[in-house]
C-alpha positions as CSV (number, residue, x, y, z in Angstrom):
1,X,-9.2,12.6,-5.2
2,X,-8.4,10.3,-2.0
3,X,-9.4,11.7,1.3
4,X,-8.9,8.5,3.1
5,X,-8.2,5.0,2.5
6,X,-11.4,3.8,4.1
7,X,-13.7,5.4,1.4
8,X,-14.4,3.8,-2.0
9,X,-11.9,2.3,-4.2
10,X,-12.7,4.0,-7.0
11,X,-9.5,4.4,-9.5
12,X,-6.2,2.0,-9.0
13,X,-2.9,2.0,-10.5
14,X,-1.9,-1.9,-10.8
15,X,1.1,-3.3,-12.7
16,X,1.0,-6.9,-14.3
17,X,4.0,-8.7,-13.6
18,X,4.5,-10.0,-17.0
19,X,8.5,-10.2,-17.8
20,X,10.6,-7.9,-15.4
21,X,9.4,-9.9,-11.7
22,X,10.7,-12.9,-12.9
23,X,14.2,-11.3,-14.2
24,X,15.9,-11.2,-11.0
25,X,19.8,-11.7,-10.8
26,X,20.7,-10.6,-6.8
27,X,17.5,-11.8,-4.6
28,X,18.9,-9.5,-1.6
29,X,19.6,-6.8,-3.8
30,X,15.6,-6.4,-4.7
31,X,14.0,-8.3,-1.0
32,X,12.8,-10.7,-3.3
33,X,13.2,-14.2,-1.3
34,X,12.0,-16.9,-4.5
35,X,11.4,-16.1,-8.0
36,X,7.9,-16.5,-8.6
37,X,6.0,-18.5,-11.0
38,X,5.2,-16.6,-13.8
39,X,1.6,-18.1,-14.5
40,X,0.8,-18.3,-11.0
41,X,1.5,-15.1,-10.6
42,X,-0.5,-13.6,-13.9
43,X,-3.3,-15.8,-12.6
44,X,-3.2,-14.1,-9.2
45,X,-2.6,-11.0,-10.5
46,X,-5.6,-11.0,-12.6
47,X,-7.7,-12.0,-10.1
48,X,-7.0,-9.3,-8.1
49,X,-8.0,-7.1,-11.2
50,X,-11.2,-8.9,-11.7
51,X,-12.1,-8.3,-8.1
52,X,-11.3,-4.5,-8.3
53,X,-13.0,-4.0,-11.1
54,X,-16.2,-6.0,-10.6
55,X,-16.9,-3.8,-7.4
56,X,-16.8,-0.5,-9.9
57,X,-13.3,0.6,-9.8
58,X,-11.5,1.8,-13.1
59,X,-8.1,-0.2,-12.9
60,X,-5.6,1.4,-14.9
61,X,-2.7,-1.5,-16.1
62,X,1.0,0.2,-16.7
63,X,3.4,-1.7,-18.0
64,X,6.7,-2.4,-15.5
65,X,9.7,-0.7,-15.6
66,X,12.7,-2.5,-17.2
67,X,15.2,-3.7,-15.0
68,X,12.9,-3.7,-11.8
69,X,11.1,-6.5,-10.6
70,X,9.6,-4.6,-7.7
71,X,7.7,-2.2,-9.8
72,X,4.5,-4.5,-9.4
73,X,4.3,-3.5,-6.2
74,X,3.3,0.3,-7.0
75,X,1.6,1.0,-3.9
76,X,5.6,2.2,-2.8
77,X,6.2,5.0,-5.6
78,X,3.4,7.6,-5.0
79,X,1.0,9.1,-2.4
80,X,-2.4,10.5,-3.9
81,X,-3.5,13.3,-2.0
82,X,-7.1,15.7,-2.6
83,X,-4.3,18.1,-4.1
84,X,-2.7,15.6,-6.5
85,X,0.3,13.3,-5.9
86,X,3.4,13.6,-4.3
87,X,6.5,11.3,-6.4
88,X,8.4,9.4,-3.5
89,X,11.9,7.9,-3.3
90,X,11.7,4.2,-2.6
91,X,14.1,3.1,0.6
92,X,16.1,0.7,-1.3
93,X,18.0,1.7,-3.6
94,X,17.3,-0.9,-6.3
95,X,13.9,1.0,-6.4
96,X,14.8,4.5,-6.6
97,X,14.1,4.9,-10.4
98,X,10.1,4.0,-9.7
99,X,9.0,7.1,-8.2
100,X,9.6,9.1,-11.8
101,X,8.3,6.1,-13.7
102,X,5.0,6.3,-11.8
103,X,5.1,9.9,-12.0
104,X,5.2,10.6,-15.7
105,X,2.1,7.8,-15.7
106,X,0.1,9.7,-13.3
107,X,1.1,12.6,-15.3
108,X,-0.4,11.0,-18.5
109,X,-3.8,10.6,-16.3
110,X,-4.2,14.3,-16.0
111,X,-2.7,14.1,-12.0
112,X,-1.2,17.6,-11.1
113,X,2.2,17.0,-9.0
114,X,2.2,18.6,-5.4
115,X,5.0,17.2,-4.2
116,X,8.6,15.3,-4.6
117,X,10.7,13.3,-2.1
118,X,14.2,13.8,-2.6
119,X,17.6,12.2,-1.4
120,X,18.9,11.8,1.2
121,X,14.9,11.8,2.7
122,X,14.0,8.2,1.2
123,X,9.4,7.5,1.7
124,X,8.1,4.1,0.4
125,X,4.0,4.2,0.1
126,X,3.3,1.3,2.5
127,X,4.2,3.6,4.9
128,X,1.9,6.0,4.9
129,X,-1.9,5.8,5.5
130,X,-4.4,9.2,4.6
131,X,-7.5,8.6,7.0
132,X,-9.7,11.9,6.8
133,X,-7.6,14.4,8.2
134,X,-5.1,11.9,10.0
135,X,-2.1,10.9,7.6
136,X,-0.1,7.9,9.8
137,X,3.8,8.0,8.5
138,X,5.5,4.6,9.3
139,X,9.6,5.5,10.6
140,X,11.1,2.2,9.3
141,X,14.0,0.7,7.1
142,X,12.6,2.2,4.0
143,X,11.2,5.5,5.4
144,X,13.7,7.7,7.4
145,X,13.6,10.8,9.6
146,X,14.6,12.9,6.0
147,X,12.1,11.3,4.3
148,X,9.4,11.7,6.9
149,X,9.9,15.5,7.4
150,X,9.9,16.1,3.5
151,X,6.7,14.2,3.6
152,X,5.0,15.8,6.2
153,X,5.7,19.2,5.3
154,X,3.6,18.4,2.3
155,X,1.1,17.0,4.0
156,X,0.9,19.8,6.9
157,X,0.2,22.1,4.2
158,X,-2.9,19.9,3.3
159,X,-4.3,20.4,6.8
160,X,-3.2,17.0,8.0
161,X,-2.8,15.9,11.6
162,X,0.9,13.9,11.2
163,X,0.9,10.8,13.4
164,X,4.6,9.0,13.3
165,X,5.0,5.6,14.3
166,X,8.1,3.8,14.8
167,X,8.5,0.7,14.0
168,X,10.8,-2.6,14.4
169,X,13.5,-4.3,11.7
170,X,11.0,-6.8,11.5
171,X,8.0,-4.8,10.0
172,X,8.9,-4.1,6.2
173,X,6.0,-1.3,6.3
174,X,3.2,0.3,8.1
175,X,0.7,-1.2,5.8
176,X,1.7,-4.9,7.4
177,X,0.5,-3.7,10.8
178,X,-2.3,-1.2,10.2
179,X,-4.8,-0.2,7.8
180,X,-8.8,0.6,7.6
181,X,-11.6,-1.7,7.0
182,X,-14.0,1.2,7.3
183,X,-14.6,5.1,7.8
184,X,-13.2,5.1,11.4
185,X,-12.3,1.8,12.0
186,X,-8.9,-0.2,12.2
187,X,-7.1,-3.9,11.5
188,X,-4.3,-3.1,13.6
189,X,-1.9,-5.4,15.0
190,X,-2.2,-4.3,18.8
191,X,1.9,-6.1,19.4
192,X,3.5,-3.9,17.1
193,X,0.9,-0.5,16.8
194,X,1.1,1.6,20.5
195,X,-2.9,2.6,21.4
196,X,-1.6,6.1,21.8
197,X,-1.3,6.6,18.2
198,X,-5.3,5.6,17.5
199,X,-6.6,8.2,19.6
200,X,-10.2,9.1,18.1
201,X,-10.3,5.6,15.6
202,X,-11.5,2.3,16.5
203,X,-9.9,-0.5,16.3
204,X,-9.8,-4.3,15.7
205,X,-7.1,-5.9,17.1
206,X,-5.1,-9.5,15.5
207,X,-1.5,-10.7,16.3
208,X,1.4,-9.7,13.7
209,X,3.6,-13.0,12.7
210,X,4.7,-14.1,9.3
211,X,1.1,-15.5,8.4
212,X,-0.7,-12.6,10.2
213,X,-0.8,-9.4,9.1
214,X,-3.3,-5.7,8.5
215,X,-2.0,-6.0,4.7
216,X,-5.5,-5.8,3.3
217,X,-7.7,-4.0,0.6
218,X,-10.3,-1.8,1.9
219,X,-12.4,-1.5,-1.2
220,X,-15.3,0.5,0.5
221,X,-18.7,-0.3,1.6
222,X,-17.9,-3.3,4.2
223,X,-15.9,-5.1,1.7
224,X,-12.3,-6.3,2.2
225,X,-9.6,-8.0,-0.3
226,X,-7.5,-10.4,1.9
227,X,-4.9,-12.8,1.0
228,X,-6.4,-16.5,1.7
229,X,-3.4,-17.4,4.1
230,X,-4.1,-14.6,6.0
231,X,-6.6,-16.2,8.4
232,X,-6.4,-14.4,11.8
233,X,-7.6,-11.1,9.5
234,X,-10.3,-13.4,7.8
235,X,-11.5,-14.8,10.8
236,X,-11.8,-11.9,12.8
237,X,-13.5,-9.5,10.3
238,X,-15.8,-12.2,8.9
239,X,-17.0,-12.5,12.4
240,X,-17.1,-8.6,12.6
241,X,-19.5,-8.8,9.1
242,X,-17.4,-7.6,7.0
243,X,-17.4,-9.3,3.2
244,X,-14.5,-10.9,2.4
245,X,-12.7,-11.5,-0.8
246,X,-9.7,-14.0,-0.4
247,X,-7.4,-13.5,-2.9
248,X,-4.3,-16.2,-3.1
249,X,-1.1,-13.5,-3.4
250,X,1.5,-16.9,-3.0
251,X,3.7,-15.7,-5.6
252,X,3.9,-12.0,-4.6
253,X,4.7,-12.6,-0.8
254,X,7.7,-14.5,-2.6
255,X,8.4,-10.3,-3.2
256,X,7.7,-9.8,0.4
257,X,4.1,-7.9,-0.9
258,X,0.7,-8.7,0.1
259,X,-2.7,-7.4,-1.5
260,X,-1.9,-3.7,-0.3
261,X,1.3,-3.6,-2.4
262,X,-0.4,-4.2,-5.7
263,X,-2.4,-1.2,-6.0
264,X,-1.7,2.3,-6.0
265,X,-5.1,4.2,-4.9
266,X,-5.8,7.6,-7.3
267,X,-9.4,8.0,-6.1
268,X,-11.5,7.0,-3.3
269,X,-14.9,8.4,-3.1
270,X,-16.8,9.2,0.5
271,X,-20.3,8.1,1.1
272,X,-21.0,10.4,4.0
Protein backbone atom coordinates (compact mmCIF):
# COMPACT_ATOMS: atom_id res chain seq x y z
CA UNK A 1 0.00 0.00 0.00
CA UNK A 2 1.55 3.71 -0.59
CA UNK A 3 -0.25 6.46 1.16
CA UNK A 4 2.40 8.94 0.50
CA UNK A 5 5.82 9.20 -0.88
CA UNK A 6 7.30 10.58 2.34
CA UNK A 7 6.64 7.26 4.32
CA UNK A 8 8.95 4.20 4.26
CA UNK A 9 10.27 2.72 1.20
CA UNK A 10 9.24 -0.48 1.75
CA UNK A 11 8.69 -2.53 -1.75
CA UNK A 12 10.30 -1.07 -5.23
CA UNK A 13 9.96 -2.14 -8.68
CA UNK A 14 13.64 -1.46 -10.29
CA UNK A 15 14.79 -2.62 -13.77
CA UNK A 16 18.50 -3.43 -14.54
CA UNK A 17 19.61 -1.95 -17.60
CA UNK A 18 21.31 -4.95 -18.88
CA UNK A 19 20.89 -5.14 -22.98
CA UNK A 20 17.92 -2.99 -24.24
CA UNK A 21 19.44 0.81 -22.73
CA UNK A 22 22.29 0.42 -24.63
CA UNK A 23 20.33 -0.66 -28.00
CA UNK A 24 19.35 2.66 -29.13
CA UNK A 25 19.08 3.57 -33.01
CA UNK A 26 17.13 7.26 -33.01
CA UNK A 27 18.47 9.26 -29.68
CA UNK A 28 15.52 11.88 -30.18
CA UNK A 29 13.14 9.33 -30.80
CA UNK A 30 13.62 7.83 -27.04
CA UNK A 31 15.12 11.54 -25.14
CA UNK A 32 18.08 9.66 -24.74
CA UNK A 33 21.04 12.33 -25.25
CA UNK A 34 24.48 9.61 -25.12
CA UNK A 35 24.43 6.01 -25.00
CA UNK A 36 25.56 5.00 -21.80
CA UNK A 37 28.24 2.78 -20.63
CA UNK A 38 27.09 -0.39 -20.01
CA UNK A 39 29.27 -1.31 -16.93
CA UNK A 40 29.06 2.01 -15.53
CA UNK A 41 25.74 1.85 -15.63
CA UNK A 42 25.19 -1.97 -14.02
CA UNK A 43 27.65 -0.57 -11.39
CA UNK A 44 25.38 2.40 -10.72
CA UNK A 45 22.53 0.53 -11.01
CA UNK A 46 23.45 -1.84 -8.48
CA UNK A 47 24.39 0.42 -6.12
CA UNK A 48 21.29 1.99 -6.10
CA UNK A 49 19.85 -1.60 -5.26
CA UNK A 50 22.30 -2.17 -2.55
CA UNK A 51 21.22 1.07 -0.96
CA UNK A 52 17.43 0.22 -1.19
CA UNK A 53 17.82 -2.88 0.09
CA UNK A 54 20.22 -2.43 2.95
CA UNK A 55 17.60 0.13 4.54
CA UNK A 56 14.90 -2.95 4.54
CA UNK A 57 13.16 -2.55 1.30
CA UNK A 58 12.27 -5.72 -0.85
CA UNK A 59 13.53 -4.66 -4.43
CA UNK A 60 11.81 -6.58 -6.88
CA UNK A 61 14.32 -6.79 -10.42
CA UNK A 62 12.05 -7.16 -13.82
CA UNK A 63 13.74 -7.75 -16.70
CA UNK A 64 13.35 -4.73 -19.62
CA UNK A 65 11.17 -4.70 -22.24
CA UNK A 66 12.66 -5.52 -25.72
CA UNK A 67 12.95 -2.81 -27.95
CA UNK A 68 12.76 0.02 -25.18
CA UNK A 69 15.58 1.49 -23.68
CA UNK A 70 13.56 3.64 -21.38
CA UNK A 71 11.98 0.88 -19.51
CA UNK A 72 14.69 1.27 -16.73
CA UNK A 73 13.18 4.17 -15.84
CA UNK A 74 9.84 2.47 -14.39
CA UNK A 75 8.96 5.12 -12.11
CA UNK A 76 6.86 6.54 -15.58
CA UNK A 77 4.53 3.30 -16.26
CA UNK A 78 2.41 2.98 -12.96
CA UNK A 79 0.97 4.83 -9.99
CA UNK A 80 0.52 2.69 -6.69
CA UNK A 81 -2.35 3.80 -4.93
CA UNK A 82 -3.83 2.23 -1.16
CA UNK A 83 -6.44 0.63 -3.73
CA UNK A 84 -3.95 -0.94 -6.13
CA UNK A 85 -2.36 0.54 -9.23
CA UNK A 86 -3.47 2.44 -11.94
CA UNK A 87 -1.47 1.35 -15.70
CA UNK A 88 -0.47 4.77 -17.39
CA UNK A 89 0.32 5.77 -20.96
CA UNK A 90 3.74 7.19 -21.23
CA UNK A 91 3.82 10.84 -23.12
CA UNK A 92 6.11 9.69 -25.86
CA UNK A 93 5.21 7.57 -27.89
CA UNK A 94 8.36 5.32 -28.09
CA UNK A 95 7.14 4.43 -24.51
CA UNK A 96 3.65 3.59 -24.86
CA UNK A 97 4.00 -0.26 -24.74
CA UNK A 98 5.47 0.08 -20.92
CA UNK A 99 2.41 0.71 -19.09
CA UNK A 100 1.06 -3.08 -20.00
CA UNK A 101 4.50 -4.49 -19.55
CA UNK A 102 4.54 -3.12 -15.96
CA UNK A 103 1.16 -4.06 -15.51
CA UNK A 104 1.05 -7.77 -16.17
CA UNK A 105 4.31 -7.63 -13.57
CA UNK A 106 2.45 -5.99 -10.89
CA UNK A 107 -0.17 -8.31 -11.72
CA UNK A 108 2.19 -11.34 -11.14
CA UNK A 109 2.81 -9.56 -7.49
CA UNK A 110 -0.66 -10.07 -6.44
CA UNK A 111 -1.48 -5.93 -7.22
CA UNK A 112 -5.31 -5.54 -8.04
CA UNK A 113 -5.73 -2.95 -11.03
CA UNK A 114 -7.91 0.19 -10.20
CA UNK A 115 -7.29 2.07 -12.94
CA UNK A 116 -6.08 2.50 -16.80
CA UNK A 117 -4.89 5.68 -18.73
CA UNK A 118 -5.97 5.51 -22.14
CA UNK A 119 -5.24 7.49 -25.45
CA UNK A 120 -5.62 10.31 -26.39
CA UNK A 121 -5.12 11.20 -22.27
CA UNK A 122 -1.19 10.32 -22.14
CA UNK A 123 0.29 10.33 -17.68
CA UNK A 124 4.00 9.59 -17.25
CA UNK A 125 4.71 8.74 -13.27
CA UNK A 126 7.24 11.49 -12.65
CA UNK A 127 4.40 13.53 -12.69
CA UNK A 128 2.54 12.71 -10.08
CA UNK A 129 3.34 12.80 -6.32
CA UNK A 130 0.71 10.92 -3.54
CA UNK A 131 1.43 12.95 -0.23
CA UNK A 132 -1.38 11.77 2.39
CA UNK A 133 -4.45 12.93 1.02
CA UNK A 134 -2.80 15.49 -1.50
CA UNK A 135 -1.95 13.76 -5.03
CA UNK A 136 0.24 16.82 -7.03
CA UNK A 137 -0.35 16.10 -11.01
CA UNK A 138 2.44 17.78 -13.09
CA UNK A 139 0.62 19.42 -16.73
CA UNK A 140 3.78 18.96 -18.91
CA UNK A 141 5.08 17.57 -22.38
CA UNK A 142 4.40 14.11 -21.30
CA UNK A 143 1.25 14.58 -19.18
CA UNK A 144 -1.70 16.43 -20.93
CA UNK A 145 -5.09 17.86 -19.93
CA UNK A 146 -6.68 14.09 -21.21
CA UNK A 147 -4.34 12.45 -19.30
CA UNK A 148 -4.71 14.49 -16.22
CA UNK A 149 -8.55 14.33 -15.94
CA UNK A 150 -8.50 10.42 -16.54
CA UNK A 151 -6.06 10.50 -13.74
CA UNK A 152 -7.71 12.39 -11.43
CA UNK A 153 -11.03 10.96 -11.68
CA UNK A 154 -9.31 7.95 -10.26
CA UNK A 155 -7.75 9.46 -7.74
CA UNK A 156 -10.96 11.70 -6.63
CA UNK A 157 -12.59 8.53 -6.11
CA UNK A 158 -9.76 7.71 -3.51
CA UNK A 159 -10.51 10.74 -1.50
CA UNK A 160 -7.66 12.76 -2.86
CA UNK A 161 -7.32 16.56 -2.86
CA UNK A 162 -6.02 17.08 -6.85
CA UNK A 163 -3.43 19.78 -6.92
CA UNK A 164 -2.30 20.65 -10.85
CA UNK A 165 0.71 22.33 -11.53
CA UNK A 166 1.84 23.57 -14.81
CA UNK A 167 4.84 23.52 -15.83
CA UNK A 168 7.59 24.85 -18.44
CA UNK A 169 9.20 22.94 -21.81
CA UNK A 170 12.06 22.92 -19.80
CA UNK A 171 10.97 20.65 -16.87
CA UNK A 172 10.78 16.94 -18.22
CA UNK A 173 8.62 16.15 -15.03
CA UNK A 174 7.21 17.11 -11.75
CA UNK A 175 9.59 14.90 -9.93
CA UNK A 176 12.70 17.27 -11.22
CA UNK A 177 11.16 20.15 -9.26
CA UNK A 178 9.31 18.69 -6.24
CA UNK A 179 9.28 15.79 -4.10
CA UNK A 180 9.25 14.88 -0.09
CA UNK A 181 12.10 14.46 2.19
CA UNK A 182 9.69 13.82 5.02
CA UNK A 183 6.01 13.46 6.35
CA UNK A 184 5.04 17.09 5.54
CA UNK A 185 8.02 18.50 4.32
CA UNK A 186 9.28 19.53 0.64
CA UNK A 187 12.66 19.80 -1.73
CA UNK A 188 10.96 22.13 -4.02
CA UNK A 189 12.54 24.26 -6.50
CA UNK A 190 10.81 27.67 -5.29
CA UNK A 191 11.77 29.17 -9.48
CA UNK A 192 9.65 26.78 -11.13
CA UNK A 193 6.94 25.37 -8.09
CA UNK A 194 4.25 28.56 -7.33
CA UNK A 195 3.89 28.71 -3.15
CA UNK A 196 0.12 28.59 -3.81
CA UNK A 197 0.23 25.07 -4.60
CA UNK A 198 2.06 24.00 -1.00
CA UNK A 199 -0.59 25.35 1.04
CA UNK A 200 -0.51 23.21 4.36
CA UNK A 201 3.35 21.52 3.52
CA UNK A 202 6.54 22.87 4.38
CA UNK A 203 9.02 23.46 2.29
CA UNK A 204 12.80 23.58 1.54
CA UNK A 205 13.54 25.66 -1.16
CA UNK A 206 16.96 25.13 -3.93
CA UNK A 207 17.31 26.61 -7.49
CA UNK A 208 16.31 24.37 -10.51
CA UNK A 209 19.26 24.28 -13.38
CA UNK A 210 20.70 21.40 -15.24
CA UNK A 211 22.83 20.32 -12.10
CA UNK A 212 20.10 21.18 -9.53
CA UNK A 213 17.17 19.47 -9.21
CA UNK A 214 14.15 17.79 -6.28
CA UNK A 215 14.88 14.35 -8.23
CA UNK A 216 15.63 12.50 -5.03
CA UNK A 217 14.70 9.20 -3.08
CA UNK A 218 12.91 9.65 0.07
CA UNK A 219 13.51 6.29 1.63
CA UNK A 220 11.80 7.14 4.99
CA UNK A 221 12.99 7.88 8.36
CA UNK A 222 15.35 11.20 7.55
CA UNK A 223 17.12 9.36 4.94
CA UNK A 224 17.60 10.57 1.36
CA UNK A 225 19.12 8.92 -1.95
CA UNK A 226 20.64 11.79 -4.00
CA UNK A 227 22.66 11.75 -7.09
CA UNK A 228 26.40 12.96 -6.04
CA UNK A 229 26.33 15.88 -8.72
CA UNK A 230 23.37 17.12 -7.30
CA UNK A 231 24.98 19.43 -4.70
CA UNK A 232 22.63 22.36 -4.07
CA UNK A 233 20.02 19.26 -2.74
CA UNK A 234 23.02 17.76 -0.78
CA UNK A 235 24.12 20.78 0.72
CA UNK A 236 21.06 22.05 1.82
CA UNK A 237 19.46 18.94 3.42
CA UNK A 238 22.75 17.77 4.92
CA UNK A 239 22.60 21.12 6.67
CA UNK A 240 18.87 20.50 7.46
CA UNK A 241 20.07 16.81 9.18
CA UNK A 242 18.95 14.76 6.91
CA UNK A 243 21.20 11.50 5.98
CA UNK A 244 22.40 11.40 2.79
CA UNK A 245 23.20 8.71 0.43
CA UNK A 246 24.98 9.98 -2.80
CA UNK A 247 24.45 7.78 -5.44
CA UNK A 248 26.57 8.52 -8.89
CA UNK A 249 23.42 8.16 -11.63
CA UNK A 250 26.08 9.63 -14.67
CA UNK A 251 24.99 7.16 -16.99
CA UNK A 252 21.27 7.42 -16.47
CA UNK A 253 21.03 11.37 -16.74
CA UNK A 254 22.62 10.36 -20.24
CA UNK A 255 18.52 9.04 -20.37
CA UNK A 256 17.56 12.34 -18.96
CA UNK A 257 16.61 10.16 -15.45
CA UNK A 258 17.85 10.83 -12.09
CA UNK A 259 17.44 8.55 -8.76
CA UNK A 260 13.58 9.12 -8.81
CA UNK A 261 13.22 7.51 -12.30
CA UNK A 262 14.72 4.16 -11.30
CA UNK A 263 12.22 3.00 -8.93
CA UNK A 264 8.70 2.42 -9.01
CA UNK A 265 7.33 2.57 -5.27
CA UNK A 266 4.60 -0.54 -4.44
CA UNK A 267 4.67 0.06 -0.70
CA UNK A 268 5.48 2.70 1.72
CA UNK A 269 4.79 2.11 5.26
CA UNK A 270 3.69 5.18 7.86
CA UNK A 271 5.32 5.52 11.15
CA UNK A 272 2.73 7.81 12.74
Amino acid sequence: MLKSEADRLKRVVVCTPREEYFKVGDLAAHNIRDIADRQTALDQHKRLKGLLRLFGSDVIDVPELVDHPNSVFTRDTALCTPEGFIELFPGIETRQAEGGWMASHLHRLGEANVGKIHYPGTVDGGDLLLLGRVAFVGLTGRTNEEGCRQVSHYLEAMGYEIRRISLPKTVLHLDKVMMPVCPGKLLVCTNIVPSSALQGFDSIGIHFNENSTANIICLGDGELIIGNTNHEAVRVLDRKGFKIHPLDVSEFVKGAGGPNCLIMPVERESLS
